[in-house]
MDTraj code that builds the backbone (N, CA, C; nanometers):
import mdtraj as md
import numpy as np

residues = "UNK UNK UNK UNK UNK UNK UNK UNK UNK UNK UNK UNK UNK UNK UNK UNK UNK UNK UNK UNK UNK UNK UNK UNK UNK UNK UNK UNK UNK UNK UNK UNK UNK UNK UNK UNK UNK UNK UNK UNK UNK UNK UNK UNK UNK UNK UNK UNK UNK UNK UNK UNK UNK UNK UNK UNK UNK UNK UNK UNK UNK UNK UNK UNK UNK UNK UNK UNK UNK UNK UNK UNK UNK UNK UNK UNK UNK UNK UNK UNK UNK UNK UNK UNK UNK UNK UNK UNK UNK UNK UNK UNK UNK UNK UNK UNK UNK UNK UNK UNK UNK UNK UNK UNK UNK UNK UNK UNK UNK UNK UNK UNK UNK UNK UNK UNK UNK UNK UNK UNK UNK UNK UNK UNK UNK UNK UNK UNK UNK UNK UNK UNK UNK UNK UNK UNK UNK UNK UNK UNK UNK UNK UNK UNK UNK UNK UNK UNK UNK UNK UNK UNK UNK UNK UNK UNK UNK UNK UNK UNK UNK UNK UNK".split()
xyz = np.array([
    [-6.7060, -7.6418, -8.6138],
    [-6.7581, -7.5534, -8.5113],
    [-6.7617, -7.6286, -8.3788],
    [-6.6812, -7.5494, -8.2773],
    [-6.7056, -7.6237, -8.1295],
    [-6.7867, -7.5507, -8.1068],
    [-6.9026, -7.6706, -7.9922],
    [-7.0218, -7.6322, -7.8802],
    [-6.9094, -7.6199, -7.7713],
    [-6.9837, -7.4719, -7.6670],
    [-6.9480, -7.4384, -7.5537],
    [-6.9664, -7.5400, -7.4949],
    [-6.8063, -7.5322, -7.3972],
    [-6.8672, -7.6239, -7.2593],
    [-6.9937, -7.5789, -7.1740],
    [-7.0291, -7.7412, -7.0920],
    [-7.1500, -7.6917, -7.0076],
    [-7.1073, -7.6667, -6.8898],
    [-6.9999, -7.7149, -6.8679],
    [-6.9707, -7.6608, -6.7146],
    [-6.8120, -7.5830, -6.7348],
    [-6.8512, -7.5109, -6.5976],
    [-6.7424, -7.3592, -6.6357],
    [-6.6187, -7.3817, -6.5557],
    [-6.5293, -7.2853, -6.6245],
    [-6.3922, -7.3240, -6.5964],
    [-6.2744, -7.2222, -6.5440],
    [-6.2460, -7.2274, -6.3863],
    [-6.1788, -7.1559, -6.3027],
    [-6.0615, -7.2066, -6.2626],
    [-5.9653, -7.1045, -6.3466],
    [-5.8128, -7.1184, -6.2953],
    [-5.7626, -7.0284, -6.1415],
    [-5.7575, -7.0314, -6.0629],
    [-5.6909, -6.9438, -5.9350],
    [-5.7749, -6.8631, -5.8823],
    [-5.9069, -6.8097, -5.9116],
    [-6.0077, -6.7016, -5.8780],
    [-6.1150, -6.7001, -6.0091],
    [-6.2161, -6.6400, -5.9530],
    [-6.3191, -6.6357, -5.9875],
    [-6.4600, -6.6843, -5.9250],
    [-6.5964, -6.6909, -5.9751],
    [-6.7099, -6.6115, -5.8942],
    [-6.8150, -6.7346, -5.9458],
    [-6.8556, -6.8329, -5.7982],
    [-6.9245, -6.9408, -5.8468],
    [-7.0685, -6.8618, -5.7303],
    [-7.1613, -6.9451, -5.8381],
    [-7.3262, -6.9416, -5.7638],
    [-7.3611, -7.0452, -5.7291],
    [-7.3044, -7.1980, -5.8222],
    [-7.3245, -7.2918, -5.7704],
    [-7.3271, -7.3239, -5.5884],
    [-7.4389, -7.4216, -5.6119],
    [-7.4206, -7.4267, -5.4558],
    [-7.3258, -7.5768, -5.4468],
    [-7.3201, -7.6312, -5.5258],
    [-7.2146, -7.7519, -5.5277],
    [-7.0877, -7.6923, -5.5307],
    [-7.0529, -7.6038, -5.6423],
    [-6.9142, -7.5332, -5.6508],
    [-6.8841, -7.5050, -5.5085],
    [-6.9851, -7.3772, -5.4463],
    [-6.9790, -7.3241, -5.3568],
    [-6.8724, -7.4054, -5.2288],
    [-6.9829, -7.5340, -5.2167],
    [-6.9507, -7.6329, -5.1068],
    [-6.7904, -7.6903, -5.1398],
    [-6.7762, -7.6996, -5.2661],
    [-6.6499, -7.8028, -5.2894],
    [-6.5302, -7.6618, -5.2957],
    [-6.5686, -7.5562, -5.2853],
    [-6.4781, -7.4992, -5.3371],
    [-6.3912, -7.4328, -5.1354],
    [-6.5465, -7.4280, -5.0517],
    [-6.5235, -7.4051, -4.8990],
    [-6.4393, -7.5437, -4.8348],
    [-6.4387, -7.6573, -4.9007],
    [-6.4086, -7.7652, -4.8581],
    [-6.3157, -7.8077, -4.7294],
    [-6.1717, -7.7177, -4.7979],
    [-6.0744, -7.7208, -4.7741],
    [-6.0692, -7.6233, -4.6467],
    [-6.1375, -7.5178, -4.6011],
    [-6.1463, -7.4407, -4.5016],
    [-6.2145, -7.5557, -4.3942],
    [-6.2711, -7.6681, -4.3860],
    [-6.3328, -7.7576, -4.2336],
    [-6.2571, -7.8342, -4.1533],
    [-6.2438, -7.7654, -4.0445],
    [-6.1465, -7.7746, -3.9402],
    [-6.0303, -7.6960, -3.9186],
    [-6.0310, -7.5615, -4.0187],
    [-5.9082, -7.4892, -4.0027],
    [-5.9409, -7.3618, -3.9041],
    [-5.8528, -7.3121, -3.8646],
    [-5.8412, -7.1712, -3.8755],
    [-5.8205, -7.0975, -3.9461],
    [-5.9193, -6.9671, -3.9390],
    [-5.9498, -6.8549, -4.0215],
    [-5.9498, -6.7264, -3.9873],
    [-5.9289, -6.6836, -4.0260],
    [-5.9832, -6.4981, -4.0300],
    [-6.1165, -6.4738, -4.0874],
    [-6.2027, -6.3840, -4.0769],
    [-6.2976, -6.3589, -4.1025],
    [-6.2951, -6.2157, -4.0774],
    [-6.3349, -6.1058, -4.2167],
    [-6.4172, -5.9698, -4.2013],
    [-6.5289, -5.9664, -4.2283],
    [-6.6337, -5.8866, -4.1548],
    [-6.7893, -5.8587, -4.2063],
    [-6.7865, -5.7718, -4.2613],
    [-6.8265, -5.6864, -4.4143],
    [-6.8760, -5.6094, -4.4221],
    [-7.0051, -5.5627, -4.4864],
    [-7.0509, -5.4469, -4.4446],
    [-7.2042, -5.4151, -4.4917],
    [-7.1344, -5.2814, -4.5779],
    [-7.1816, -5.3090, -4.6900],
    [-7.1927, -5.1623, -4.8176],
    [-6.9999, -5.1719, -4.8088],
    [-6.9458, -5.0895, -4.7785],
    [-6.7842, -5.0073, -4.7747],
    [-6.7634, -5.0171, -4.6304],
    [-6.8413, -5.0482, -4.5195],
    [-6.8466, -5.0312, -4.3642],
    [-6.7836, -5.1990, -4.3271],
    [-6.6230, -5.2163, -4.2493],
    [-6.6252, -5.3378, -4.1641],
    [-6.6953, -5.3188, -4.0688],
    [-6.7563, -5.4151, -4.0289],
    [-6.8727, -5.4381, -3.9559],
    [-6.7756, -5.5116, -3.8292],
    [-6.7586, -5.6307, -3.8830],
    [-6.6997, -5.6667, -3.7555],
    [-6.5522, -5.7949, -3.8234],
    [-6.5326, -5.8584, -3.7177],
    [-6.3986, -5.9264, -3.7511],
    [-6.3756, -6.0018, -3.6783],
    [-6.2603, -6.1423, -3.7303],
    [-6.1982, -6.1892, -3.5782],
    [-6.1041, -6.3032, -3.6688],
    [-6.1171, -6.4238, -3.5777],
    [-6.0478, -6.5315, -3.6188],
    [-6.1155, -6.6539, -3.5170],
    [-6.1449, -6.7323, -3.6448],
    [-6.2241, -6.9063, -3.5246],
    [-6.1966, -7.0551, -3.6202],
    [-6.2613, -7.1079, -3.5539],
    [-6.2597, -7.2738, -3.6123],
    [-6.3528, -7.3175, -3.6903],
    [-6.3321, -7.3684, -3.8387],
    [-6.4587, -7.3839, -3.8876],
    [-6.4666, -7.4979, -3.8594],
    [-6.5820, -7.4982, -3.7871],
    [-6.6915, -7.6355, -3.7599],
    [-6.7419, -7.6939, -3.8439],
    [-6.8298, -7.6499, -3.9212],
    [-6.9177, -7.7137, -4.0425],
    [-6.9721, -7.6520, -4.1384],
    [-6.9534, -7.6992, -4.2518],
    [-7.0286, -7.6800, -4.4038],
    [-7.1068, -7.7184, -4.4357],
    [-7.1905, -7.6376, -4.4665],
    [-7.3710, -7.7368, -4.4786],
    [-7.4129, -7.6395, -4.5743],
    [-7.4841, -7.7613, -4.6861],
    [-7.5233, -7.7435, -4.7735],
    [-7.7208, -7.8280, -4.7896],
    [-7.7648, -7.7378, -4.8523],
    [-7.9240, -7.8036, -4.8472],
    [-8.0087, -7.8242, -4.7829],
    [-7.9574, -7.7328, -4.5950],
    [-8.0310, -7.7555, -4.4790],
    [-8.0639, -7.5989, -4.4253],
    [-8.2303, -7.5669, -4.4782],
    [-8.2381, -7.4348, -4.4525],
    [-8.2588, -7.3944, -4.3241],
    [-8.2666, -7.4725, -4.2186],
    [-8.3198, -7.4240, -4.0215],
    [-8.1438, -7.4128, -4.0036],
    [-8.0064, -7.4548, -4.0967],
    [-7.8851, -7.4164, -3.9992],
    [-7.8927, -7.2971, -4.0386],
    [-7.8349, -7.1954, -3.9537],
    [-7.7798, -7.0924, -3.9575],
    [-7.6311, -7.0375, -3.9676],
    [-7.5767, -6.9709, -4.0394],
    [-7.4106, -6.9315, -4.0419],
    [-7.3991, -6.8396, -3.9198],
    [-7.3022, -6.8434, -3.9058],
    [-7.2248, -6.8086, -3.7974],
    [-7.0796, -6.7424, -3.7311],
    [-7.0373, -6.6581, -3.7067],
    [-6.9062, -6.6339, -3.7224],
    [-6.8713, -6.6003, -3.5923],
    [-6.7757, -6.6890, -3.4933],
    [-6.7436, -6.6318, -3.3447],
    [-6.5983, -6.6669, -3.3257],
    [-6.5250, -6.6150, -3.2286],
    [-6.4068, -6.6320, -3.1798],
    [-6.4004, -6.8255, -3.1664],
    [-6.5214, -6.8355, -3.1500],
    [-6.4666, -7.0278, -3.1040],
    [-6.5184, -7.0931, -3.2281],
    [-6.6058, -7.0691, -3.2523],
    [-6.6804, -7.1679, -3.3756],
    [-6.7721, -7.0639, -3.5133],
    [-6.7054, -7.1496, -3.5966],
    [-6.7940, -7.0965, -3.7575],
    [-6.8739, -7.1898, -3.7950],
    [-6.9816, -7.1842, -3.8545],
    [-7.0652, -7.2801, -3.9315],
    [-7.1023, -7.1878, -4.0167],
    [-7.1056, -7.2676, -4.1740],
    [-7.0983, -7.1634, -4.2810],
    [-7.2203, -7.2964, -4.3511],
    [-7.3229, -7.2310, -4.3867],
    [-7.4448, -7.2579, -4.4921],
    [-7.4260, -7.2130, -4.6180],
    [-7.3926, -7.2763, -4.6921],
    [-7.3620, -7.2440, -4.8517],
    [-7.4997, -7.1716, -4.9094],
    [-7.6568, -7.2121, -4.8493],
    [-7.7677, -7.1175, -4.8749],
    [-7.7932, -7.0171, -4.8610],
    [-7.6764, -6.9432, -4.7025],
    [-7.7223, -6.8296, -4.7074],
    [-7.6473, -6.7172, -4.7900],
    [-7.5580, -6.7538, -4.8667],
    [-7.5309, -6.6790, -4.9876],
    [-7.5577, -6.6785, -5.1530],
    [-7.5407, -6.5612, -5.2170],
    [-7.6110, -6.5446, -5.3358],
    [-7.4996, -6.6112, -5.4298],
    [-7.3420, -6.5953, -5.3727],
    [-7.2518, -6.6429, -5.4504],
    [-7.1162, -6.6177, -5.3305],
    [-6.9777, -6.7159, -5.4372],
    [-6.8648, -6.7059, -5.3507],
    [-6.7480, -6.6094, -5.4584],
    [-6.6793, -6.5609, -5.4199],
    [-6.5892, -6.4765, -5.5203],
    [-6.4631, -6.5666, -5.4463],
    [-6.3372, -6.6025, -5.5324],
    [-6.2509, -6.6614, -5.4662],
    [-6.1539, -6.5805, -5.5463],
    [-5.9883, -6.5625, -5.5257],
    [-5.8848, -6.5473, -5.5513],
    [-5.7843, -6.6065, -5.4781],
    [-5.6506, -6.6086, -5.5467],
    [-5.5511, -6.6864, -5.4974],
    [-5.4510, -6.5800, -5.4430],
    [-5.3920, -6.5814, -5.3435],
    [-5.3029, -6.4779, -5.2810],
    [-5.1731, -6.5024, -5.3299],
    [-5.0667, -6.4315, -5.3124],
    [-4.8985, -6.4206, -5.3711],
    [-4.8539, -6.5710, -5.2739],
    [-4.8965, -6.6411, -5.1513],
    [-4.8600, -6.7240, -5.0734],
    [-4.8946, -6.9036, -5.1272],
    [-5.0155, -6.8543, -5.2126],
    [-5.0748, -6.9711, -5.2995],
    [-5.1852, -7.0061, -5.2128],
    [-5.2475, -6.9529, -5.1239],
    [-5.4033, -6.9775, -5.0048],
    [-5.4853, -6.8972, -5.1008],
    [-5.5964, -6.9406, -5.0440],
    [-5.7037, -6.8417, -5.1103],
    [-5.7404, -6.7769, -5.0339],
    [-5.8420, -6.7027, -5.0606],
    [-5.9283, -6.6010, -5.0102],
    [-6.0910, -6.5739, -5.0820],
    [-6.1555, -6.6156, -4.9904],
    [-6.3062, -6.6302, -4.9934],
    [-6.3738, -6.5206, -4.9630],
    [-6.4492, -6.4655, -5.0668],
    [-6.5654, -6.3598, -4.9672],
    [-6.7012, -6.4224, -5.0443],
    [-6.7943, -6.4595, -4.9006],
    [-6.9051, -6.5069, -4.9565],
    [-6.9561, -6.3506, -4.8923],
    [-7.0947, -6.3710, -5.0284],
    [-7.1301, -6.2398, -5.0755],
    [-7.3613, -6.2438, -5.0530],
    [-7.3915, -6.2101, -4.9979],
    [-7.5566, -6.1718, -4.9596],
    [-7.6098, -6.0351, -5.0010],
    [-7.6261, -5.9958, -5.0902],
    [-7.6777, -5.8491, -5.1259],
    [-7.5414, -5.7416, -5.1130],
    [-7.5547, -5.6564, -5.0135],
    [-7.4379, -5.5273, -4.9923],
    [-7.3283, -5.6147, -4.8921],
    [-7.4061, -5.7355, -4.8164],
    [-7.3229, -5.7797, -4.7545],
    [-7.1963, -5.8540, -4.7904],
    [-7.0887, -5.9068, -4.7004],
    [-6.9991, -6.0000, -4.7500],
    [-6.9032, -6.0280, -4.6582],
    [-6.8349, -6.1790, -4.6521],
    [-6.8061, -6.1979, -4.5233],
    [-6.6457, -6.2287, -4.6178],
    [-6.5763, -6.2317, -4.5928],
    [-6.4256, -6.2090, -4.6312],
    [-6.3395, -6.3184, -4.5564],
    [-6.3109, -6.4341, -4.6507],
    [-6.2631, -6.5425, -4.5503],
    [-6.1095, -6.5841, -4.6107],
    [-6.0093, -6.6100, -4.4450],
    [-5.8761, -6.6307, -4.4750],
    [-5.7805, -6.7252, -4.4100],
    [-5.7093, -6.8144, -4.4533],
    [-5.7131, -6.8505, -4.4003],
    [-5.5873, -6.7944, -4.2304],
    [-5.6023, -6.8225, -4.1329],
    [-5.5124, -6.6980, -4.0029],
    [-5.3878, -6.7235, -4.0921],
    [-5.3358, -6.5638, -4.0161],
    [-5.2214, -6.5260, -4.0422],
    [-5.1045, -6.6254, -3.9414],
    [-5.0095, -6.6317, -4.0076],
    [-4.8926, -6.7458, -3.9245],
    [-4.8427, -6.6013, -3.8009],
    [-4.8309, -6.7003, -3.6740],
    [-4.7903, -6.5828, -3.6076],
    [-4.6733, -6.7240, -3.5077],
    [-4.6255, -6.5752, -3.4254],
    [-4.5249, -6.6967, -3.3684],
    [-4.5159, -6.7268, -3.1811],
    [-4.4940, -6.8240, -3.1357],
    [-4.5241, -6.8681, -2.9858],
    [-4.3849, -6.8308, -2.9081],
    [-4.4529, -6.8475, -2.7720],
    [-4.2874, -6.7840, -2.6828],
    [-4.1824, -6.8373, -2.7248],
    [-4.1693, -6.9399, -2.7618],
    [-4.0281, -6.9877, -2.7978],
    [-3.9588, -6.9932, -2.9231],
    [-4.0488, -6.8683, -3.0155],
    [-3.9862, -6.8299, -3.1406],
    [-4.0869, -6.9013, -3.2549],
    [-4.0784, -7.0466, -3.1968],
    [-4.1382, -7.1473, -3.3090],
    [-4.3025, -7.0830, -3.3939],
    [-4.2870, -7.0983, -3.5149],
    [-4.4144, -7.0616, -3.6094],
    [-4.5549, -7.1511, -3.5606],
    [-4.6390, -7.0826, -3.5418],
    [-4.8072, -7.1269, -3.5074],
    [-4.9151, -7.0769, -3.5511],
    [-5.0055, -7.1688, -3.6274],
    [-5.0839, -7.0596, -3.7171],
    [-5.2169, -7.0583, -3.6464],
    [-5.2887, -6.9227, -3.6503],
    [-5.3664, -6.8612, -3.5932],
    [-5.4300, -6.8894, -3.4397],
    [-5.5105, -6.9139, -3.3914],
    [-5.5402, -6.8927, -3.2487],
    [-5.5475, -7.0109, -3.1889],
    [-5.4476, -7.0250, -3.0697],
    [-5.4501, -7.0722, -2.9737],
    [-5.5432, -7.1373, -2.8755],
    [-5.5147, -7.2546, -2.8243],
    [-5.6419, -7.3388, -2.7669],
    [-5.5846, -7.2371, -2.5863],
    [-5.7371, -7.2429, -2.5869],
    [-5.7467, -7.1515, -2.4357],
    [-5.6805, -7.2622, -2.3401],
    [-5.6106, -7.1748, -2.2611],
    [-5.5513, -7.2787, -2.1731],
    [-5.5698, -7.1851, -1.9837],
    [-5.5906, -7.2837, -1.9108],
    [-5.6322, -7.2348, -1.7339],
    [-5.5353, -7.3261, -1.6736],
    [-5.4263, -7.2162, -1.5674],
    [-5.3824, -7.2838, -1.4831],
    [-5.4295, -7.3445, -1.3781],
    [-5.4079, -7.4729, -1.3880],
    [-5.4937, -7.5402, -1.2638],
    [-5.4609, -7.5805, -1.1529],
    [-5.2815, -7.4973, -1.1704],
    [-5.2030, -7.5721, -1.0400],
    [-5.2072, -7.5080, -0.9079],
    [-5.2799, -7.4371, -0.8898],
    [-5.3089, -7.3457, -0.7465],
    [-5.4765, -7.4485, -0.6755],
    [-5.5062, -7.5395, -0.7523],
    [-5.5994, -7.6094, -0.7082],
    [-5.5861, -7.7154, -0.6745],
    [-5.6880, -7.7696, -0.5979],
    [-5.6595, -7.9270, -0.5435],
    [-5.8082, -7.9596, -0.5931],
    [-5.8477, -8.1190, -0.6044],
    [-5.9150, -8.1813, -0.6796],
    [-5.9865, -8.2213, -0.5279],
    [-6.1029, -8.2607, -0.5238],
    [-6.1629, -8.2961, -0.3977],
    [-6.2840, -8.4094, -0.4266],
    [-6.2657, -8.5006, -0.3594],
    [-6.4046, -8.6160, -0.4278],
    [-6.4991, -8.6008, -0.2653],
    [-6.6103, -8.5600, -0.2816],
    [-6.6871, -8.5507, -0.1701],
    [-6.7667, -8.6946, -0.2103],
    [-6.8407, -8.7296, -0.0274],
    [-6.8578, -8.8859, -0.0491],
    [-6.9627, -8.8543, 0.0483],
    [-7.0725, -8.9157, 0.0108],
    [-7.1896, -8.8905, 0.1232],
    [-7.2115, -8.9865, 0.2430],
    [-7.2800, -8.9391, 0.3532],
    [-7.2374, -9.0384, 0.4706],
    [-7.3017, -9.1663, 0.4732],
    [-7.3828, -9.1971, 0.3540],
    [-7.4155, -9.3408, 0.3982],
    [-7.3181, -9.4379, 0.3278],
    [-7.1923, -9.3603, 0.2500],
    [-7.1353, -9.4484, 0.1821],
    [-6.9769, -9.4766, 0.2494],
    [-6.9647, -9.3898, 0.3773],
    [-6.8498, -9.4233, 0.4468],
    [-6.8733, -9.5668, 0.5708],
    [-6.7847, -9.6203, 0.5920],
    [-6.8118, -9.7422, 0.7064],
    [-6.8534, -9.6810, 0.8237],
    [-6.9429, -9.7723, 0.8901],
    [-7.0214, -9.7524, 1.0189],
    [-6.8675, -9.7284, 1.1378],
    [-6.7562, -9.7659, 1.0942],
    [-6.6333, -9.8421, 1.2034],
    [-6.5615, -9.6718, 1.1397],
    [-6.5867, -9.5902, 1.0405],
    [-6.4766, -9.4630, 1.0037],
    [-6.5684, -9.3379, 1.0461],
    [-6.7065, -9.3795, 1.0887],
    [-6.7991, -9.2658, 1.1044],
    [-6.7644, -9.1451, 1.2481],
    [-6.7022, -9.2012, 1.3194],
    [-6.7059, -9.1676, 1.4457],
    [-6.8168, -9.1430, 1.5481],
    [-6.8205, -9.0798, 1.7056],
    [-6.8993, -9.0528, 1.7245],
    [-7.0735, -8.9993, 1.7154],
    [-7.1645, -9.0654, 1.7561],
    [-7.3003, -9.0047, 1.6628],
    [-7.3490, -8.8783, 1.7346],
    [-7.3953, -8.8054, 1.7004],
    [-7.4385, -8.6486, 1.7467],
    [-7.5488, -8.7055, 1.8262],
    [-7.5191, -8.5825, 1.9871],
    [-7.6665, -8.5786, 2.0781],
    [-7.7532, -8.5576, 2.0046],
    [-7.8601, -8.6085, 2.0432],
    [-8.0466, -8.6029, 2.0306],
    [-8.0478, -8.4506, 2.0247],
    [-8.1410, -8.3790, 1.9902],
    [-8.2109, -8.2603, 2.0247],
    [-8.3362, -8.3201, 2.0527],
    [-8.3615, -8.2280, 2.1713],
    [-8.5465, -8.2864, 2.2151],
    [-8.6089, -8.2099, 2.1114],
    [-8.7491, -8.2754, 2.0719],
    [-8.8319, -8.2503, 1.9635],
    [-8.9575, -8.1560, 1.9994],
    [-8.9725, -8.1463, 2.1506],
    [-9.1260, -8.0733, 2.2202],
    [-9.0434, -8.0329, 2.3661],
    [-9.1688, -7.8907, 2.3819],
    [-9.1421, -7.8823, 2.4743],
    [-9.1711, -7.9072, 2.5588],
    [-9.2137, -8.0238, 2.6184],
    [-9.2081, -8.1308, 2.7006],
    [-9.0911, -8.2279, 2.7087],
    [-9.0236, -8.2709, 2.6169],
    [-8.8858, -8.3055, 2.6306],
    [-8.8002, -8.1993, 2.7282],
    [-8.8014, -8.0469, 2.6442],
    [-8.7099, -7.9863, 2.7162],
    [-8.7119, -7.9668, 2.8633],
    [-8.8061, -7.9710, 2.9062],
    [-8.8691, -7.9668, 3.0694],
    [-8.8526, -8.0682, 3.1491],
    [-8.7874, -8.1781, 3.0916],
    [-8.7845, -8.3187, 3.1840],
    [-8.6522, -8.3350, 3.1700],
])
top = md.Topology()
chain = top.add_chain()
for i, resn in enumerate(residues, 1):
    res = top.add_residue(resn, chain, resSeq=i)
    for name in ("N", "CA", "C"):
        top.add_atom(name, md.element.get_by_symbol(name[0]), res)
traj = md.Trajectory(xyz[None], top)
């Protein structure tokens, strides 16, 4: 007679509570780009694509997070993770809170002006060439010999002005 194993065993998908699983299983998502859906009950709530920042596990004051620039994902604030493996061989994460559930992917490959493949979102970029750079310098730090001329007095009373 075999005794059951004690610890459980996931080929390509399937549904951990562990909060260790949890963490080791998000691992591979820190520092990537992602996709992300919210939904509440059958309702998307909301959506996008960002950078995951950080995985934290065992620290209940962080908060999760989901924005166009930055994710931080708390393995506490869910009840469990459901994972599956897609036809591409990536996974797909939906961590799960009651009716809620946040649906994680990793971005879709999309492609840049010059044809070439780039996966998901782009670092913001500002043209800066219509500007000039300017170092302002205050006057006690220019030479007495580059200062030029010193400005007339203004009289201080009106008794100055009268004489």
């Amino acid at each position: 007679m075999s005794s059951a194993p004690t610890a459980k065993f996931f080929v390509n998908q399937g549904l951990v509570s562990s909060r260790t699983d949890m963490q080791n299983l998000l691992r591979p998502l820190l520092k990537q780009t992602v996709s992300y859906r919210y939904h509440r009950g059958r309702e998307l709530v909301a959506y996008g694509t960002g950078w995951v920042e950080r995985i934290v596990v065992d620290d209940p004051d962080t908060s999760t997070y989901f924005t166009p620039i930055s994710i931080s994902l708390n393995v506490d604030s869910f009840e469990h993770l459901e994972f599956d493996t897609r036809p591409d061989q990536l996974l797909v994460y939906s961590l799960v809170q009651g009716d809620e559930r946040v649906v994680i992917e990793y971005a879709p490959r999309t492609t840049g002006e010059n044809g070439e493949p780039i996966r998901g979102a782009q670092q913001l970029t500002f043209d800066t060439s219509g500007f000039v750079q300017m170092e302002l310098q205050g006057l006690d730090e220019v030479p007495e010999s580059d200062r030029g001329p010193e400005p007339a007095a203004r009289p201080s009373s009106e008794a100055d002005q009268e004489a």
